[in-house]
VOBA-1610 file (N, C-alpha, C; in pm, whole numbers, padded with zeros to 5 digits, always signed):
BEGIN
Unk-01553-02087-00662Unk-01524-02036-00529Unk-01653-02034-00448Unk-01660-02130-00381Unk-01803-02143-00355Unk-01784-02065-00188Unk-01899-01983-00178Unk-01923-01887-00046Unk-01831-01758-00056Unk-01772-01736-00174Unk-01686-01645-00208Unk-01785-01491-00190Unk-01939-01478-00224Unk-01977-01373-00175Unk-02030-01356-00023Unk-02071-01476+00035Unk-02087-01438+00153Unk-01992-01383+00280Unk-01879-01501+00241Unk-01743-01451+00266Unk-01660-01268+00257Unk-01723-01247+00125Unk-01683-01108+00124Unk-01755-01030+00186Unk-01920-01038+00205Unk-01968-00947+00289Unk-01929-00935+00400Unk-01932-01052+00501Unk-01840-01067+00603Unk-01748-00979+00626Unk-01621-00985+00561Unk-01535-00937+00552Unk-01532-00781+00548Unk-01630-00747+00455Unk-01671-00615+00421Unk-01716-00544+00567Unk-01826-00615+00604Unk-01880-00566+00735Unk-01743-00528+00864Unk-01661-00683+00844Unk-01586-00669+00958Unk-01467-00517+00945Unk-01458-00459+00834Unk-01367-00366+00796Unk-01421-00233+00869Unk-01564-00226+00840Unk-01634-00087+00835Unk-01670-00102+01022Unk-01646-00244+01073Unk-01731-00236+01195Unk-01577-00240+01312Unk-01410-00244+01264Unk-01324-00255+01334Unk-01202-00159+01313Unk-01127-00155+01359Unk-01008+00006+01389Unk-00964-00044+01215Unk-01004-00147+01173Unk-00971-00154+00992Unk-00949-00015+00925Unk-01070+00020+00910Unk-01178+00129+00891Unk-01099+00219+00937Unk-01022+00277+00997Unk-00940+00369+01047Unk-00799+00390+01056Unk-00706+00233+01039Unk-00579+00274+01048Unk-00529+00351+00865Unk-00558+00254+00791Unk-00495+00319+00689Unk-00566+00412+00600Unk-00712+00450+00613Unk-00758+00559+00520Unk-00722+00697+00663Unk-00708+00668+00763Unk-00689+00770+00865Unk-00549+00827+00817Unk-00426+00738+00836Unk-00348+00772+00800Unk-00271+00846+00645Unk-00376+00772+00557Unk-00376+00815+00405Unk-00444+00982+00381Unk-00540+00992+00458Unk-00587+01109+00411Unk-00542+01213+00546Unk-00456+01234+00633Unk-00392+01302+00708Unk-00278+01340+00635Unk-00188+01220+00548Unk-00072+01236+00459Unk-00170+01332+00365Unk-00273+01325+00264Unk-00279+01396+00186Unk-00366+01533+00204Unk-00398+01591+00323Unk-00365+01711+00366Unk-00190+01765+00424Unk-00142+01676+00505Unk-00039+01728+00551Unk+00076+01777+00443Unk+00121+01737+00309Unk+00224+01684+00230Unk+00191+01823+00174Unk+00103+01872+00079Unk+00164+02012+00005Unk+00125+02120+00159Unk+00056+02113+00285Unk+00126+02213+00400Unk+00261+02182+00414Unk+00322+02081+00465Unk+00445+02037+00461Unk+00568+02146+00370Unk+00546+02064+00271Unk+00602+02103+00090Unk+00661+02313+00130Unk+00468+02337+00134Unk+00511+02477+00143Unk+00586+02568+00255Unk+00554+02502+00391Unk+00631+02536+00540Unk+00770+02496+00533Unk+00859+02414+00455Unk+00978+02348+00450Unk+01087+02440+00476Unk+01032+02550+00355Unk+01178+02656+00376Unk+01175+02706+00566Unk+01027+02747+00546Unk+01012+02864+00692Unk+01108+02755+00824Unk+00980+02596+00850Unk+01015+02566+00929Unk+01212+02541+00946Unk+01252+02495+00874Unk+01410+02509+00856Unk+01534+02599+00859Unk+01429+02735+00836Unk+01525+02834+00869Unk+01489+02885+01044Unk+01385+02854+01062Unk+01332+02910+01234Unk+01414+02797+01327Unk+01413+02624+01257Unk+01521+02519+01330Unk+01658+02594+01365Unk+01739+02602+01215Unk+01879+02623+01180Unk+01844+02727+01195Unk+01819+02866+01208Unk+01847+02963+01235Unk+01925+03072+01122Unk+01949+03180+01154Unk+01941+03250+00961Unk+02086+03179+00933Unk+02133+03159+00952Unk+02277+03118+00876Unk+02277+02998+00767Unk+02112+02964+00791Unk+02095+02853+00633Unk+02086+02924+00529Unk+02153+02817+00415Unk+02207+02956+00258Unk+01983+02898+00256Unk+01974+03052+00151Unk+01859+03079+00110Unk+01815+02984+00005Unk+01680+02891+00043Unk+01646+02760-00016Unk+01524+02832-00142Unk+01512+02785-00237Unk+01404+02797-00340Unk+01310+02796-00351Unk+01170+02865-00338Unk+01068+02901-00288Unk+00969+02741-00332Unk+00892+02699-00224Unk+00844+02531-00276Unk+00747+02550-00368Unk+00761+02461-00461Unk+00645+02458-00587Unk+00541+02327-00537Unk+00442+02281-00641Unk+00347+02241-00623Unk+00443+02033-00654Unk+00490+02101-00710Unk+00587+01935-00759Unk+00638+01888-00599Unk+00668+02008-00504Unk+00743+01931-00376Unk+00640+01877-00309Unk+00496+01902-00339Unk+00389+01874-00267Unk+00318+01696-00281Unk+00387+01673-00434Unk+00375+01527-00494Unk+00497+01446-00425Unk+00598+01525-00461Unk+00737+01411-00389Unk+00678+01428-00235Unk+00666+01480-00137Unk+00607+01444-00024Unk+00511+01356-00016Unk+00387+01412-00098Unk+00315+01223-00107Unk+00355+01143-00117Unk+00445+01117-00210Unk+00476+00970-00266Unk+00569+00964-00147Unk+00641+01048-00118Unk+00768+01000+00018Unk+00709+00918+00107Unk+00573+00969+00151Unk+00517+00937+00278Unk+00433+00794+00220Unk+00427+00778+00131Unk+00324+00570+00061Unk+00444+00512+00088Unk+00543+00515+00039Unk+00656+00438+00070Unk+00806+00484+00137Unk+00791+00398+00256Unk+00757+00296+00262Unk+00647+00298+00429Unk+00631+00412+00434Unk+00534+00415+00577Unk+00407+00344+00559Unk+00322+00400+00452Unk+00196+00335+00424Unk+00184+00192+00357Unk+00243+00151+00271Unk+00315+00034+00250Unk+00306-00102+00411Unk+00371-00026+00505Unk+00425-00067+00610Unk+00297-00099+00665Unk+00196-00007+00687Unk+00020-00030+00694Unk-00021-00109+00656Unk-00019-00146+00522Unk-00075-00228+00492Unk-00043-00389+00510Unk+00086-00393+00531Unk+00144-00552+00565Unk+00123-00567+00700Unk+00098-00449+00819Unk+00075-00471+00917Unk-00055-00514+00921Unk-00153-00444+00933Unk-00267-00465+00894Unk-00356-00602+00860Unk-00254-00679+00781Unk-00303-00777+00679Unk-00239-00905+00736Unk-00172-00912+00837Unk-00073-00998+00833Unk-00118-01081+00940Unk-00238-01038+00962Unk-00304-01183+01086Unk-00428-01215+01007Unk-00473-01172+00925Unk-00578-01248+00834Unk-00650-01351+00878Unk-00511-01415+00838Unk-00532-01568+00797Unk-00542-01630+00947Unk-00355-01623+00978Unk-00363-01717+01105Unk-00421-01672+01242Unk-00463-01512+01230Unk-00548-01477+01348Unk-00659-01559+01341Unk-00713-01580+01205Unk-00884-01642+01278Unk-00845-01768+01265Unk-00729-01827+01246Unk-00710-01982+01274Unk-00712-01976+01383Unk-00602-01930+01485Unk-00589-01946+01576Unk-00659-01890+01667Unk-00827-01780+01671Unk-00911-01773+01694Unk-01021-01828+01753Unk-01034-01927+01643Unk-01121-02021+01623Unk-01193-01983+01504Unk-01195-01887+01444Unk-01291-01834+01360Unk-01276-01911+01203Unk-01174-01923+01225Unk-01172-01974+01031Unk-01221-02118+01052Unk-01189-02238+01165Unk-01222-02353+01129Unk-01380-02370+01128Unk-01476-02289+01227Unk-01635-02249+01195Unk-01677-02198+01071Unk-01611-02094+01003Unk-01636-02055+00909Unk-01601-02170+00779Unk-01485-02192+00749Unk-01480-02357+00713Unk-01587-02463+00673Unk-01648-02477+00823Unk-01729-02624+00803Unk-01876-02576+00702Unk-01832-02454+00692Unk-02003-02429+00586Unk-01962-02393+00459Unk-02014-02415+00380Unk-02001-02438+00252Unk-01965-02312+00141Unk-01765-02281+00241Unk-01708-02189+00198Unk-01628-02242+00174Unk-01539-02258+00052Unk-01386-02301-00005Unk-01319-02214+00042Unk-01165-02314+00099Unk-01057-02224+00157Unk-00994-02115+00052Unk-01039-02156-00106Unk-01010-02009-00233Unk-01098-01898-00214Unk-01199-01938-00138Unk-01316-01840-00149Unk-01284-01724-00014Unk-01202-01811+00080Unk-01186-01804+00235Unk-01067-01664+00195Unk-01011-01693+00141Unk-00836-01604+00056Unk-00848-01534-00024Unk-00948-01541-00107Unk-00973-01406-00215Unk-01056-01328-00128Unk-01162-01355-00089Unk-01249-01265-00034Unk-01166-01173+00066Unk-01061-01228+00174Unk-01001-01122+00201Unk-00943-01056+00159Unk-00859-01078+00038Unk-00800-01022-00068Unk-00888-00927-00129Unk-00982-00949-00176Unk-01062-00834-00244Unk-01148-00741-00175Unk-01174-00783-00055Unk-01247-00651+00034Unk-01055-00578+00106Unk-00977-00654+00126Unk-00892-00511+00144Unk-00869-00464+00017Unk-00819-00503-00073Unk-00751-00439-00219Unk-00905-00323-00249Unk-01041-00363-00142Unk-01138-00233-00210Unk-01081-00112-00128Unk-01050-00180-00022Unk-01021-00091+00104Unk-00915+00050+00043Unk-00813-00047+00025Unk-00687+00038-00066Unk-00692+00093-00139Unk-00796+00036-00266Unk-00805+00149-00386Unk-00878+00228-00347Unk-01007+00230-00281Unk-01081+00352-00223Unk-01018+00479-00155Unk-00922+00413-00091Unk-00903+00530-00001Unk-00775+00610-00079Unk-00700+00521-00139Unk-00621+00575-00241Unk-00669+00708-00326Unk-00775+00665-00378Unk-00830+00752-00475Unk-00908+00858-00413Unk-00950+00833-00319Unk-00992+00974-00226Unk-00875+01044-00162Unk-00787+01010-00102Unk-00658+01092-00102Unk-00586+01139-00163Unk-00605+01070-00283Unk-00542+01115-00417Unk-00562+01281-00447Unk-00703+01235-00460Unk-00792+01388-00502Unk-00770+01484-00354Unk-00814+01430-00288Unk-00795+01529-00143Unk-00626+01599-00196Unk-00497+01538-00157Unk-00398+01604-00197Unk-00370+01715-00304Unk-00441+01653-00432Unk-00449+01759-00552Unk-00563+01862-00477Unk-00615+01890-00436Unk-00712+01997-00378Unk-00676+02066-00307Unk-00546+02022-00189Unk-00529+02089-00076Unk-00387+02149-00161Unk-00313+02049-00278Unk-00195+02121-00358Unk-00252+02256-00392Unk-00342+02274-00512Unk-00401+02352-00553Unk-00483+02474-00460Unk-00473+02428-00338Unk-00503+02579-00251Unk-00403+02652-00204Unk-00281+02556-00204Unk-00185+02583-00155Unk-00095+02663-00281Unk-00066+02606-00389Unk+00013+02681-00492Unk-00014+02676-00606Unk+00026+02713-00725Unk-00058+02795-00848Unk-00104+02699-00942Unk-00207+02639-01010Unk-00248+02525-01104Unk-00143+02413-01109Unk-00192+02315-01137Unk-00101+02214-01167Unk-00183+02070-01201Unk-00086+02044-01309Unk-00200+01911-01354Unk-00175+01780-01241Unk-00302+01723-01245Unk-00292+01621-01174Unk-00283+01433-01196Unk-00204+01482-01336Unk-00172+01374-01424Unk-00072+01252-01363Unk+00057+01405-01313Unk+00165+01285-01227Unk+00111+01252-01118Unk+00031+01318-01037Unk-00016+01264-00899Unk-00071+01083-00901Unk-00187+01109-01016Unk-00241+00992-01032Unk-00206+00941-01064Unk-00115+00919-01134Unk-00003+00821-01221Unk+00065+00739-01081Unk+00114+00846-01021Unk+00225+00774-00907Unk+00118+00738-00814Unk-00003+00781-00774Unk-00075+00672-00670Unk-00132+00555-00723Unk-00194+00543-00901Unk-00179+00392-00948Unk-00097+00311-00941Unk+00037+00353-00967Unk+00149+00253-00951Unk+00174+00254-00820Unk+00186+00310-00739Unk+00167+00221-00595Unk+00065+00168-00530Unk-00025+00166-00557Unk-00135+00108-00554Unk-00084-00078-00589Unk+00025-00062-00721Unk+00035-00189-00762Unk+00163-00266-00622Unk+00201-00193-00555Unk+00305-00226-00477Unk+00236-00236-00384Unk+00100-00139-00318Unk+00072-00216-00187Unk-00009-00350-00232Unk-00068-00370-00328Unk-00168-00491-00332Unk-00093-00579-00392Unk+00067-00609-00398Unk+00138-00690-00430Unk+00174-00737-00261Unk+00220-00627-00162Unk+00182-00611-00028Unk+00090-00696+00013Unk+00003-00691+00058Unk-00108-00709+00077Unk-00103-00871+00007Unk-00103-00946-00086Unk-00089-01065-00108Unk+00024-01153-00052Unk+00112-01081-00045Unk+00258-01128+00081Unk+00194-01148+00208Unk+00121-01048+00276Unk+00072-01011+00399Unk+00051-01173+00404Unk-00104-01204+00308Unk-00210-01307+00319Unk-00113-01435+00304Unk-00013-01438+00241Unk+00059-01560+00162Unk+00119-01619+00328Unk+00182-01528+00409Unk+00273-01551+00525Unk+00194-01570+00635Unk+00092-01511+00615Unk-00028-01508+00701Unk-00085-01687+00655Unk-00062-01715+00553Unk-00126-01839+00516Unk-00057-02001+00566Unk+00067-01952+00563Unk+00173-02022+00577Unk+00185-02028+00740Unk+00241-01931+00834Unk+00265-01871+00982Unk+00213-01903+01088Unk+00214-01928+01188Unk+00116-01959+01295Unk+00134-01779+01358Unk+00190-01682+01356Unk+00232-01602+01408Unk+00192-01453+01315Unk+00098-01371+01357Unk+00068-01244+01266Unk+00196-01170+01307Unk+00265-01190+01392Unk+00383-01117+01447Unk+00492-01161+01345Unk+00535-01201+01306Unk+00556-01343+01211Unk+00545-01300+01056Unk+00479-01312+01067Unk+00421-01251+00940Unk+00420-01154+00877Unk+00401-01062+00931Unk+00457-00953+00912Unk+00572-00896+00916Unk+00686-00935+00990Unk+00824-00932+01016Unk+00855-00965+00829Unk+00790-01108+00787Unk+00844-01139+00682Unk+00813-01042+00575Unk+00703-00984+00567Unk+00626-00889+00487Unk+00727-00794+00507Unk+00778-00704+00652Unk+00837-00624+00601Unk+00986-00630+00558Unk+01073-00742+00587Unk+01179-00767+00499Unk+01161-00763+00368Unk+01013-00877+00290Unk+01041-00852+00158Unk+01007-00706+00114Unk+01021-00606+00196Unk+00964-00489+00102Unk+01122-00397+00142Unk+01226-00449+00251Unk+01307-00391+00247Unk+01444-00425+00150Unk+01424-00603+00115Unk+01462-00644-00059Unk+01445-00561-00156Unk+01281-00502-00162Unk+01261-00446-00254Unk+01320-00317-00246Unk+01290-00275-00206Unk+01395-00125-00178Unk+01509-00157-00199Unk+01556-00232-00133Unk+01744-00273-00228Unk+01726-00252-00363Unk+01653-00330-00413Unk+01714-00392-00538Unk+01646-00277-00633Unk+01586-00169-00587Unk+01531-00062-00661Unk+01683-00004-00743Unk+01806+00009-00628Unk+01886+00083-00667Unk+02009+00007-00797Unk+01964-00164-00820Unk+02019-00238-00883Unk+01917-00209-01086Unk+01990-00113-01183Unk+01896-00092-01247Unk+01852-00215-01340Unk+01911-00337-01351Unk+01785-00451-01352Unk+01709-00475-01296Unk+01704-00443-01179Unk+01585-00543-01086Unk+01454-00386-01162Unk+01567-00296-01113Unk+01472-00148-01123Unk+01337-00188-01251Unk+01404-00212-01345Unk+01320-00205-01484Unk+01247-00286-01497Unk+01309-00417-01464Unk+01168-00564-01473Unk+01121-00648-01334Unk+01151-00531-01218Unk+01081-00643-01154Unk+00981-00521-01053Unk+00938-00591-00971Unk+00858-00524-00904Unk+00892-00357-00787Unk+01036-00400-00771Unk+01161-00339-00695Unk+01112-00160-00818Unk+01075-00214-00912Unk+01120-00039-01016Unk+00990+00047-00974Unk+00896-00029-00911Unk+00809+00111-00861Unk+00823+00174-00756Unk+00905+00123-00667Unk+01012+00245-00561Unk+01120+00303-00660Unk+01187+00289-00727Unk+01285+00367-00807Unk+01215+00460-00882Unk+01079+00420-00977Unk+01035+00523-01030Unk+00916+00608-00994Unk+00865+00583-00876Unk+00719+00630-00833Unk+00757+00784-00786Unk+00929+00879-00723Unk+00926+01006-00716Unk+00947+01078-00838Unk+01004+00968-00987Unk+01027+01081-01107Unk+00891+01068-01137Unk+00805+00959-01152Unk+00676+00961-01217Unk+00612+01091-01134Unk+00592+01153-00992Unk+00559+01211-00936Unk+00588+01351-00987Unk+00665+01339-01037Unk+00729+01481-01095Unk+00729+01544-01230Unk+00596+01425-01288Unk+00607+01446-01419Unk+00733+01419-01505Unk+00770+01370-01494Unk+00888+01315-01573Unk+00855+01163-01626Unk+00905+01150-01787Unk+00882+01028-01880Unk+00949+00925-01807Unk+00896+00795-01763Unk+00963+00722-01708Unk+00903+00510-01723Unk+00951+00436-01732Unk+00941+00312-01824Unk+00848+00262-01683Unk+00702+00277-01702Unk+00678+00182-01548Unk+00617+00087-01587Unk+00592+00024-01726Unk+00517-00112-01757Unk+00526-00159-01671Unk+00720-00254-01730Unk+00708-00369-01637Unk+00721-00368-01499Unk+00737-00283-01448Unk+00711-00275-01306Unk+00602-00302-01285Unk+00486-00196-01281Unk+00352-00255-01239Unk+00316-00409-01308Unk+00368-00446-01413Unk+00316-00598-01448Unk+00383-00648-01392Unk+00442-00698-01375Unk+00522-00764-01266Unk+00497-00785-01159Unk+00464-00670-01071Unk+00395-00684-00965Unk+00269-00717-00954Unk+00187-00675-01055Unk+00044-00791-01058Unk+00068-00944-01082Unk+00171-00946-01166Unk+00172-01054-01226Unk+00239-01165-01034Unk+00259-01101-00983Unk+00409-01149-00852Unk+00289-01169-00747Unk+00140-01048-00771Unk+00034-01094-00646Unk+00006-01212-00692Unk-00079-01271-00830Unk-00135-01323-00902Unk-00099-01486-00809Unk+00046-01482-00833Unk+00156-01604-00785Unk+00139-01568-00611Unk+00149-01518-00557Unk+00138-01531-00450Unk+00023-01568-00328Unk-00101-01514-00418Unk-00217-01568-00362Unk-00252-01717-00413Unk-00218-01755-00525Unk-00229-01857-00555Unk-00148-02006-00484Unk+00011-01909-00416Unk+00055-02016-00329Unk+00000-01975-00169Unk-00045-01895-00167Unk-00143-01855-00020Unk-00274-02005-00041Unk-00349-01981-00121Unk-00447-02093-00143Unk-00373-02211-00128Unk-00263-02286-00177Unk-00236-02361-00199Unk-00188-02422-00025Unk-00135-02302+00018Unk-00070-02337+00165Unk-00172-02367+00285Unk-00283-02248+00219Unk-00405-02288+00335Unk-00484-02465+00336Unk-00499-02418+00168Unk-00552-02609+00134Unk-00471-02718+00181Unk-00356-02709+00230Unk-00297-02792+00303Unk-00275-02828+00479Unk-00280-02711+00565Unk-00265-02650+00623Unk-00421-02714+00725Unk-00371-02801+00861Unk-00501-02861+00917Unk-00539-02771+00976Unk-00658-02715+01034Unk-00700-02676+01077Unk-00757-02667+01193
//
C-alpha cells in the first residue's frame, strides 16, 4: 500500500481540523451523559406529561440506563456514521482532490484504507470514551453496577458501525453522488433491522447485533459470535470491493 501512511496522516489531520471532529463524538458523548439522566427522569417526566391517572411505573434501575444507550447507537448513531462517510470517496473525486492526490505515489488501496482506518480510529475512540463516560454518569446516578454488559454491547456495535462505515466507503466508491450514497447506506442498515427479527438471519449474519445488542445490554447470556464475525468478516468483503471499484473507476 504504497503512501498508505502519508495518506493517513492526511486524513487524520483533516478529521481533527473539520466539523468531523464534532458530529459523531459530539453526539456520542451527549448520548452518554443524557441516557442514565433520561433512564432515571422517565417515570417523573411521564407522569407530569400524562398526568396522575398513569398506573404507577417501577422505580428506574441502572440496567434502563444501558438499554437507553444502546437505544440511542442504533440506529441514530449508526445513521452518523454512514452519513458522515458517504462522500469520502466521491466528494474528493468530484472535488478535484483525489485525482491530485492520485498522481503521487499513493495507491488507490492505500487511498481506501487510510480512510477506513483513521475513521474506524475515530469510532473506536470515541466509543470507548463514552462508554466509560455513561458507566460514570450511570453510577452517579444509581447504586453499583458492573460495567461488563455496557462494554460488551458498545464492542459489538462498534462491529456494526465499522461494517457501516465500509458500506459508506464501498457506495461512496462506486457513486458519483454522497447524497447517493448514503441513501444506499441507509437502506442497507434498514435490511438489517428487518432481518434482525428473522431468527436466521438473527444468529449468523450481521442483522443479530441489532437483535442482540439490548439483551447483551442487560446482562443477559446471549450467542453474539457469529454476529460480530460476520460482520467483520462482511467489512473485510466490502472494502475490498470498494478498492476494486475505485481501481477501475477513471478519474
Amino acid at each position: 500500500m504504497n503512501g498508505f501512511r502519508a495518506m493517513l496522516m492526511k486524513e487524520v489531520r483533516e478529521t481533527l481540523r473539520t466539523w468531523r471532529i464534532a458530529v459523531l463524538p459530539g453526539f456520542m458523548l451527549l448520548n452518554a451523559v443524557a441516557s442514565p439522566i433520561l433512564a432515571a427522569m422517565a417515570p417523573r417526566l411521564l407522569t407530569a406529561t400524562m398526568g396522575a391517572g398513569v398506573p404507577a411505573l417501577p422505580d428506574p434501575t441502572a440496567w434502563d440506563a444501558y438499554a437507553q444507550w444502546v437505544k440511542n447507537l442504533t440506529p441514530l448513531t449508526v445513521l452518523i456514521v454512514i452519513v458522515t462517510a458517504s462522500g469520502s470517496v466521491c466528494g474528493e473525486i468530484a472535488g478535484g482532490v483525489a485525482p491530485i492526490v492520485l498522481t503521487k505515489p499513493i495507491s488507490r488501496v492505500a487511498f481506501v484504507m487510510a480512510k477506513f482506518a483513521a475513521a474506524t480510529l475515530l469510532i473506536l475512540g470515541t466509543t470507548t470514551v463514552a462508554t466509560l463516560l455513561t458507566w460514570g454518569v450511570t453510577l452517579a446516578m444509581f447504586p453499583s453496577i458492573p460495567c461488563g454488559p455496557l462494554v460488551g454491547a458498545s464492542a459489538l456495535w462498534s462491529t456494526l458501525a465499522v461494517l457501516s462505515l465500509a458500506l459508506s466507503l464501498l457506495f461512496s466508491s462506486v457513486l458519483r453522488s454522497a447524497a447517493g450514497a448514503a441513501g444506499l447506506g441507509c437502506a442497507v442498515l434498514i435490511v438489517l433491522s428487518t432481518l434482525s427479527m428473522w431468527d436466521t438471519a438473527a444468529r449468523y449474519s450481521p442483522a443479530g447485533v441489532v437483535a442482540v445488542l439490548p439483551k447483551l445490554a442487560q446482562g443477559n447470556s446471549v450467542d453474539w459470535a457469529w454476529p460480530a464475525a460476520t460482520s467483520l468478516a462482511s467489512t473485510g468483503l466490502c472494502l475490498w470491493v470498494a478498492i476494486l471499484a475505485l481501481s477501475r473507476r477513471e478519474i
